[in-house]
N, CA and C atoms as an extended XYZ file, in Angstrom:
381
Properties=species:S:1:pos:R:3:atomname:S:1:resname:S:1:resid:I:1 pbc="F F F"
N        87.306       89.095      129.144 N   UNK     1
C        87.849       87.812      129.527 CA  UNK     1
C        87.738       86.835      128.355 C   UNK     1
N        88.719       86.237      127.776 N   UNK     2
C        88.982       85.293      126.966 CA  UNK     2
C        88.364       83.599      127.456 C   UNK     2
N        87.910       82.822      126.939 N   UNK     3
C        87.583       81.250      127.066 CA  UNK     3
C        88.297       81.034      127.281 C   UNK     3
N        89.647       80.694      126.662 N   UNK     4
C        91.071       79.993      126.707 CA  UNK     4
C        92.330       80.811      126.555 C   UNK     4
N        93.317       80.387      126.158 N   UNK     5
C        94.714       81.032      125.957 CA  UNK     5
C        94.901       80.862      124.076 C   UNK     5
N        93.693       80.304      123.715 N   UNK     6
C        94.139       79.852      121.714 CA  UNK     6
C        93.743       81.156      121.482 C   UNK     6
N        95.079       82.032      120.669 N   UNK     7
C        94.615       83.422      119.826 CA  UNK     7
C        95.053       82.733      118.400 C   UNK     7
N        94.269       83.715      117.316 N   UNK     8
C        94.543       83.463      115.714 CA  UNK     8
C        95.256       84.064      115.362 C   UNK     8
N        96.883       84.344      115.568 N   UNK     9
C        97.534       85.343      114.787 CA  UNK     9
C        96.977       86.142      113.234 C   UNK     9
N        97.193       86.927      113.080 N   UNK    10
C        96.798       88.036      111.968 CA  UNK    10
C        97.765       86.931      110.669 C   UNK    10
N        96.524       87.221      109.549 N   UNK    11
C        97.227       86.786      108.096 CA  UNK    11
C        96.440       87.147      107.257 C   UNK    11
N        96.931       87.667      106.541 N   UNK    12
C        95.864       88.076      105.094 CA  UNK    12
C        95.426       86.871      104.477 C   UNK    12
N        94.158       86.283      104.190 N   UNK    13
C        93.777       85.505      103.990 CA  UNK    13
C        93.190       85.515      102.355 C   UNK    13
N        93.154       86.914      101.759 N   UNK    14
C        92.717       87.616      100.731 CA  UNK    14
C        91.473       87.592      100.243 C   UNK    14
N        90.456       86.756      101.266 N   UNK    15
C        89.095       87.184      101.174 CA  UNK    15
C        88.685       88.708      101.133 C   UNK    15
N        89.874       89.149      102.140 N   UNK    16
C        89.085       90.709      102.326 CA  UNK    16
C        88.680       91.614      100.775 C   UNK    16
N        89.779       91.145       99.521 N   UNK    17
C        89.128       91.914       98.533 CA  UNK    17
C        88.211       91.239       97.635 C   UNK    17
N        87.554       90.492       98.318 N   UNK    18
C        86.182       90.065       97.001 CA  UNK    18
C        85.095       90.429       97.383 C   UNK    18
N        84.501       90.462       96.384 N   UNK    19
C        83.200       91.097       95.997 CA  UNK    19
C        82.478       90.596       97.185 C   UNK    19
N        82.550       89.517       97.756 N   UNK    20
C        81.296       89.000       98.512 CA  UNK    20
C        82.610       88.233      100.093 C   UNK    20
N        83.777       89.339       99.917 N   UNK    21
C        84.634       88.857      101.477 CA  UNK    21
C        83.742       88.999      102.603 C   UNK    21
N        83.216       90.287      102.648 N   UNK    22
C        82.538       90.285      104.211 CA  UNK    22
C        82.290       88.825      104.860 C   UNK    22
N        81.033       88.339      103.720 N   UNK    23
C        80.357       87.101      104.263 CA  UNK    23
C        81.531       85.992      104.095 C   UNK    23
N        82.661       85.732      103.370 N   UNK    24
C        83.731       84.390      103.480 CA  UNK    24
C        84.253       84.683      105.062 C   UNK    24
N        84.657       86.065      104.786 N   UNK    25
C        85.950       86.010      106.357 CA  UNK    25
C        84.898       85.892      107.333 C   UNK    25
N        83.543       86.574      107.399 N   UNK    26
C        83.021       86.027      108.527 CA  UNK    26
C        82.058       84.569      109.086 C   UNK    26
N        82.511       84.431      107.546 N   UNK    27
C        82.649       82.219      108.087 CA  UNK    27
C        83.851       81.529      108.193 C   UNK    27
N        84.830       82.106      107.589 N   UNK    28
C        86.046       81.808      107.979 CA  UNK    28
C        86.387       81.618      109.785 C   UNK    28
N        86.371       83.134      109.771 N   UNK    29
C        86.759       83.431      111.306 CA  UNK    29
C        85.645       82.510      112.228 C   UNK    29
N        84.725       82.826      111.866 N   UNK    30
C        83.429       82.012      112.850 CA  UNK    30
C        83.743       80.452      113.223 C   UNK    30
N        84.217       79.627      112.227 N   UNK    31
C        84.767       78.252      111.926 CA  UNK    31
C        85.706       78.188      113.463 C   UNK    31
N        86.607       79.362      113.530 N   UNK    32
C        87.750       79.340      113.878 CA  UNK    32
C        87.482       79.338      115.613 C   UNK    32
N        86.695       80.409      115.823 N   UNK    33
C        85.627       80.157      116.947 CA  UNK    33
C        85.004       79.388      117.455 C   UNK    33
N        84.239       78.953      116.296 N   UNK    34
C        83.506       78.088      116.985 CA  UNK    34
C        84.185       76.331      117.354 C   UNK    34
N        85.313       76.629      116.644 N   UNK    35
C        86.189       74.931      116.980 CA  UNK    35
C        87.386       75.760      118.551 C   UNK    35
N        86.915       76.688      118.754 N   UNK    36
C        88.192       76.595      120.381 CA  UNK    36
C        88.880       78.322      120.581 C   UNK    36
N        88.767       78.737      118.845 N   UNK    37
C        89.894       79.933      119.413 CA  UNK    37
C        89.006       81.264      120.194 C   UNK    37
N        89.796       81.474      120.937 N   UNK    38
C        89.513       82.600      121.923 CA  UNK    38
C        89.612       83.779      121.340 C   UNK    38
N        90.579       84.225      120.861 N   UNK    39
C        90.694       85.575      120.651 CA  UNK    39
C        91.353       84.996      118.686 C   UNK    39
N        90.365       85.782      117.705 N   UNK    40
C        90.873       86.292      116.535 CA  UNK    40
C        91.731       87.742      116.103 C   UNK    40
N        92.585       87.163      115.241 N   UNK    41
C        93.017       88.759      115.244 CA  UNK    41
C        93.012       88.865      113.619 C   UNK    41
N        92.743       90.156      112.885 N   UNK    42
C        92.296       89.882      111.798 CA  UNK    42
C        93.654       90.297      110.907 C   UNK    42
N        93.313       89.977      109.324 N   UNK    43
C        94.470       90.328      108.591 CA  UNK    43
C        94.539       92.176      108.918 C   UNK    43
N        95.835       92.625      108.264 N   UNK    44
C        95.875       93.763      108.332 CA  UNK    44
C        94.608       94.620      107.291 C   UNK    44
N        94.236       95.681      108.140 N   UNK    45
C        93.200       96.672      106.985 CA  UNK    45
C        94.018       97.536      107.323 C   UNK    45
N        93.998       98.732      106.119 N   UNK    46
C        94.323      100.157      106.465 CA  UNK    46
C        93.668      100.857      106.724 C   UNK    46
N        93.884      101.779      107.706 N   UNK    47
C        93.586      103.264      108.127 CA  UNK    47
C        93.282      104.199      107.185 C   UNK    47
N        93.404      103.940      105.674 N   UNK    48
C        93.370      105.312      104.860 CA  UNK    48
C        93.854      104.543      103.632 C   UNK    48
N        93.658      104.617      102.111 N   UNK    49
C        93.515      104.352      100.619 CA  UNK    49
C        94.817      104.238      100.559 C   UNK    49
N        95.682      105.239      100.829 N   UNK    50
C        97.278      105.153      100.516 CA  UNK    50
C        98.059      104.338      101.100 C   UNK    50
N        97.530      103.477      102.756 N   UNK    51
C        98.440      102.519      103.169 CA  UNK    51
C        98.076      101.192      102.602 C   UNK    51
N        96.984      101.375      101.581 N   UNK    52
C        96.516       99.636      101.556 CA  UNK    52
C        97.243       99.020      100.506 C   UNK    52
N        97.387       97.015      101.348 N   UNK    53
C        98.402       96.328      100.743 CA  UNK    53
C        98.754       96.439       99.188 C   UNK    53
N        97.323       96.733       98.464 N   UNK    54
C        97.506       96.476       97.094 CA  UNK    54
C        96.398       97.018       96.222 C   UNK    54
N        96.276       97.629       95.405 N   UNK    55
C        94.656       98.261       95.032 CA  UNK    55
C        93.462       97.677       94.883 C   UNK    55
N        93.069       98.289       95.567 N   UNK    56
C        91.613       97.621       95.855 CA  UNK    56
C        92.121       96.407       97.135 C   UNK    56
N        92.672       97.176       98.116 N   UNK    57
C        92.915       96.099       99.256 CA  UNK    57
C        91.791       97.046      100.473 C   UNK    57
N        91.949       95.943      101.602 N   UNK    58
C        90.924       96.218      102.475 CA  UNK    58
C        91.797       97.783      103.516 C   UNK    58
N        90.408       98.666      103.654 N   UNK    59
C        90.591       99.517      104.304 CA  UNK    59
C        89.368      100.182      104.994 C   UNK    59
N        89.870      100.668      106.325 N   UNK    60
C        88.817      101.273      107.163 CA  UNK    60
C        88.759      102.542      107.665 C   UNK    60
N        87.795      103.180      106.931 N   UNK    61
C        89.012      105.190      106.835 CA  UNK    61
C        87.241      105.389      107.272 C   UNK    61
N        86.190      105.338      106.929 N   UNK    62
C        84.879      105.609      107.255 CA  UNK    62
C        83.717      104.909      107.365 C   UNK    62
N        82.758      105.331      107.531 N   UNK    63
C        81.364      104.811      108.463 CA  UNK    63
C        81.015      103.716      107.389 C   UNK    63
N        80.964      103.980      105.868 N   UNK    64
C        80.679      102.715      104.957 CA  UNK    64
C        80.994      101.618      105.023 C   UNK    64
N        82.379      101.829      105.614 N   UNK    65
C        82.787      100.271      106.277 CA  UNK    65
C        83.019       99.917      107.066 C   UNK    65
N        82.012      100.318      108.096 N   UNK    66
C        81.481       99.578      109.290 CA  UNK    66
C        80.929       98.763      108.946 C   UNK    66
N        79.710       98.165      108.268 N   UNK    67
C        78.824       97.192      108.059 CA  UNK    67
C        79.894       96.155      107.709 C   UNK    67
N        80.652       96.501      106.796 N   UNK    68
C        81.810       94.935      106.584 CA  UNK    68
C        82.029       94.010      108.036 C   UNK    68
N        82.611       95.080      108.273 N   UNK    69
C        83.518       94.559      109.679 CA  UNK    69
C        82.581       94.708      110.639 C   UNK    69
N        81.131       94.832      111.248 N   UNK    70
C        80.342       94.675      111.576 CA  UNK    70
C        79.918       92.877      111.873 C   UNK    70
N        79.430       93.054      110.753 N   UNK    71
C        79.209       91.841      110.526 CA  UNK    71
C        80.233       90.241      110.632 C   UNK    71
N        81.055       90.612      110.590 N   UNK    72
C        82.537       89.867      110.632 CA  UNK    72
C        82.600       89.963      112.488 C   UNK    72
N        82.526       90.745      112.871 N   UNK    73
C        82.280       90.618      114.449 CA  UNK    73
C        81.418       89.980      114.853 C   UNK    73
N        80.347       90.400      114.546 N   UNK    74
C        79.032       89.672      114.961 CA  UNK    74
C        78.928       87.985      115.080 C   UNK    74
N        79.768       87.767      113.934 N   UNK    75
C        80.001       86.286      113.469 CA  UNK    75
C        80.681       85.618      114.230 C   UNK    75
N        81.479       86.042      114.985 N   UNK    76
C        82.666       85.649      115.624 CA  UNK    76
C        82.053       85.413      117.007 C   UNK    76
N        81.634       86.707      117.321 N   UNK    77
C        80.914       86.675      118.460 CA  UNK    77
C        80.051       85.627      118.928 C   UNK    77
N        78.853       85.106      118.108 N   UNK    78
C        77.767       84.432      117.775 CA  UNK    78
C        78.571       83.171      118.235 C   UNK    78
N        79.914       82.929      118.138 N   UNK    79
C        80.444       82.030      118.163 CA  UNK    79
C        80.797       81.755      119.495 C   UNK    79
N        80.925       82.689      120.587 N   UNK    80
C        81.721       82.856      121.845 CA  UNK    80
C        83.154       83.363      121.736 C   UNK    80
N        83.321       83.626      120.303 N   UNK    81
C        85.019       84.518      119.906 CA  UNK    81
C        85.456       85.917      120.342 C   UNK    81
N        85.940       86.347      120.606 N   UNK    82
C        86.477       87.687      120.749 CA  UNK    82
C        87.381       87.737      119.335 C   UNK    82
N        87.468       89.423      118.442 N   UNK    83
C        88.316       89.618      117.210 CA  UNK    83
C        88.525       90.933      117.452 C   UNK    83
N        90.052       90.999      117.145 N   UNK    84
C        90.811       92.409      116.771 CA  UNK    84
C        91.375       92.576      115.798 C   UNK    84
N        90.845       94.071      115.380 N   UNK    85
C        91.441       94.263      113.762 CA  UNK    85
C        92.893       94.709      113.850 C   UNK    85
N        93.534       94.194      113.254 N   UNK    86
C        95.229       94.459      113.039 CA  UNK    86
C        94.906       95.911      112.007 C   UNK    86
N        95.621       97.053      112.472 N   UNK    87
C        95.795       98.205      112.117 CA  UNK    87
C        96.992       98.456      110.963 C   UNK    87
N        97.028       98.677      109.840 N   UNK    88
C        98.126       98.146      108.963 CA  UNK    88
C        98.165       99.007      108.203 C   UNK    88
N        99.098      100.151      108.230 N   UNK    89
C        99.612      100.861      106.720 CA  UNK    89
C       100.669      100.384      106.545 C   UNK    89
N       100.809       99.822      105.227 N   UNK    90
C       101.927       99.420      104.339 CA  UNK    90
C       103.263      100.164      104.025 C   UNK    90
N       102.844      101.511      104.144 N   UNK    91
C       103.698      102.657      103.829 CA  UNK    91
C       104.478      102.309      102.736 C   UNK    91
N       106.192      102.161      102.516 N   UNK    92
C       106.327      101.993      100.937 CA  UNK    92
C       106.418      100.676      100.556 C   UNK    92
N       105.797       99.853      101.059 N   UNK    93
C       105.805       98.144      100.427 CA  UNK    93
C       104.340       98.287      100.418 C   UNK    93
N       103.410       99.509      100.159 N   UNK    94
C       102.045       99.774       99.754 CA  UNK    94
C       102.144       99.052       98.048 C   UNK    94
N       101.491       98.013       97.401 N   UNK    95
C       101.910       97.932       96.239 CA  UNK    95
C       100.741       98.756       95.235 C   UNK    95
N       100.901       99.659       95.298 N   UNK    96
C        99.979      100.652       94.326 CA  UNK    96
C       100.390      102.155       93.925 C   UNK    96
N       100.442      102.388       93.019 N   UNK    97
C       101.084      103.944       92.587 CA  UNK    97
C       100.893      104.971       93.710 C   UNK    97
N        99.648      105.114       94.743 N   UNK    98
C        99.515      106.311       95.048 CA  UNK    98
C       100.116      106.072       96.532 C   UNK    98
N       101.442      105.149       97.119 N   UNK    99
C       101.519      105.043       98.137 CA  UNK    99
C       102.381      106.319       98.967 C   UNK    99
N       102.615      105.919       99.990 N   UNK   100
C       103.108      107.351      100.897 CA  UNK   100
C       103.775      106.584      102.152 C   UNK   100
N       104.777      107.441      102.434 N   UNK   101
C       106.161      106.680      103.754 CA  UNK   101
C       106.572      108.085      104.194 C   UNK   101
N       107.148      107.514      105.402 N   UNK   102
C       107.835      108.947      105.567 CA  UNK   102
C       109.339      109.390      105.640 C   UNK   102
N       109.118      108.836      103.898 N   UNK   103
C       110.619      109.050      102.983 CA  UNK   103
C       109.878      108.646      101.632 C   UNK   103
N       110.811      109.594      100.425 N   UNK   104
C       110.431      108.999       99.123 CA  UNK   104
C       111.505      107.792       99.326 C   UNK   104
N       111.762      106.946       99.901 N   UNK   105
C       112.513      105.732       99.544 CA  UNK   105
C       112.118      104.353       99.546 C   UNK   105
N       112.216      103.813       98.051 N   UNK   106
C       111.711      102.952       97.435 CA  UNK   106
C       111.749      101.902       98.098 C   UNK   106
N       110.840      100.819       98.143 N   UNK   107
C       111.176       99.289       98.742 CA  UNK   107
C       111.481       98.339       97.438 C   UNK   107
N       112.945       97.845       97.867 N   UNK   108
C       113.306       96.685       97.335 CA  UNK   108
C       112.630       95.715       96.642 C   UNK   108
N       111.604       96.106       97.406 N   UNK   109
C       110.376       94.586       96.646 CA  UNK   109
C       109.280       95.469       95.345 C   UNK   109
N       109.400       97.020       95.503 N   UNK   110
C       108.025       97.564       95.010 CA  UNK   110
C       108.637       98.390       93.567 C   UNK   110
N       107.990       98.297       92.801 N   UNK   111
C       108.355       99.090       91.545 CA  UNK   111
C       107.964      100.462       91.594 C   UNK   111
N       107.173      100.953       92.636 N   UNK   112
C       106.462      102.624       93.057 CA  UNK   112
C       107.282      103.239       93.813 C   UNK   112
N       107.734      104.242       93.645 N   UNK   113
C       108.353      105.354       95.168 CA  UNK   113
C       107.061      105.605       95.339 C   UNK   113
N       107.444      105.760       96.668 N   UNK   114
C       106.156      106.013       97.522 CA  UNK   114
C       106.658      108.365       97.833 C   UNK   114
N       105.584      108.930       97.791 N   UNK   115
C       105.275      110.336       97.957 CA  UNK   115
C       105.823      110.317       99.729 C   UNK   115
N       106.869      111.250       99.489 N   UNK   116
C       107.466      111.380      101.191 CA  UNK   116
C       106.089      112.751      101.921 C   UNK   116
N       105.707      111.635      102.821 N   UNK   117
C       104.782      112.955      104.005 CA  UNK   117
C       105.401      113.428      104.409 C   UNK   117
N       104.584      115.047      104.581 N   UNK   118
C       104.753      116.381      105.124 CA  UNK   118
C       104.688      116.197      106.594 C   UNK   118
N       105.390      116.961      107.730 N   UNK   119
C       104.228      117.009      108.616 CA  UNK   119
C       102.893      116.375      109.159 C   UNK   119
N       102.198      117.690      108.164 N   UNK   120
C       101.028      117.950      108.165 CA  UNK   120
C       100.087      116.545      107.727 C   UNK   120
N       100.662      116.100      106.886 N   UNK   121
C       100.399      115.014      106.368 CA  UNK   121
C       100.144      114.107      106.948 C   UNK   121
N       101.606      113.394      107.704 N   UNK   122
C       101.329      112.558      108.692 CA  UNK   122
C       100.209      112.866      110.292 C   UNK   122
N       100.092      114.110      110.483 N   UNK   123
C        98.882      114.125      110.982 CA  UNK   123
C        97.575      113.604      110.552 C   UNK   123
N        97.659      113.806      109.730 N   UNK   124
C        96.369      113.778      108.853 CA  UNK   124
C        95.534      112.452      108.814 C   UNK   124
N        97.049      111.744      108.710 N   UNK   125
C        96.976      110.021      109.150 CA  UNK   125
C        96.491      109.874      110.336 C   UNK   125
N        96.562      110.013      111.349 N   UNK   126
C        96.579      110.049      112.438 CA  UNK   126
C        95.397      110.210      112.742 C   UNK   126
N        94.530      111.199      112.060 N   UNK   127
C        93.551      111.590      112.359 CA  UNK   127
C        92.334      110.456      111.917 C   UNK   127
């Protein structure tokens, strides 16, 4: 059950890639909480290295980065907030050499073809 009807739409805020984001976004978001909003929703992270926005962008593929986003909950919480992580592969507007779509076809905006998934591949994602 939500406090109110105020949600935070999702935006990359680009804390997530610094050295010391954990602790900004989870005063960021907390701020956001603690002045009214009900439900946060966070910028996009990826599922896996190859969907993320840009190298060295935020991603959540294993247990190491739980504690990030751990803590970024906790914060929110502490607040009376509820937060959901926006689930985000970039696929070929990934801006980094090693991206992946399911087509080698280039985005307009990106100087990389992105590696067309197999199958198997796109399972893999999934997983």
């Amino acid at each position: 059950t939500l406090k109110n009807r105020v949600l935070m739409g999702s935006m990359h805020t680009g804390l997530e890639e610094l050295p010391d984001g954990a602790q900004r976004l989870a005063a960021f978001y907390a701020e956001r909480a603690r002045h009214g909003v009900a439900l946060i929703v966070t910028g996009g992270i990826a599922p896996a290295p190859s969907g993320v926005t840009m190298a060295g962008g935020a991603v959540l593929n294993d247990a190491s980065h739980l504690a990030h986003h751990r803590h970024i909950t906790d914060a929110v919480h502490e607040e009376g907030g509820k937060i959901a992580l926006q689930i985000l592969h970039t696929g070929r507007y990934s801006y980094q050499p090693q991206l992946v779509a399911p087509s080698a076809l280039q985005a307009p905006i990106n100087p990389f073809t992105p590696h067309e998934l197999s199958h198997e591949e796109i399972l893999q994602l999934i997983d």
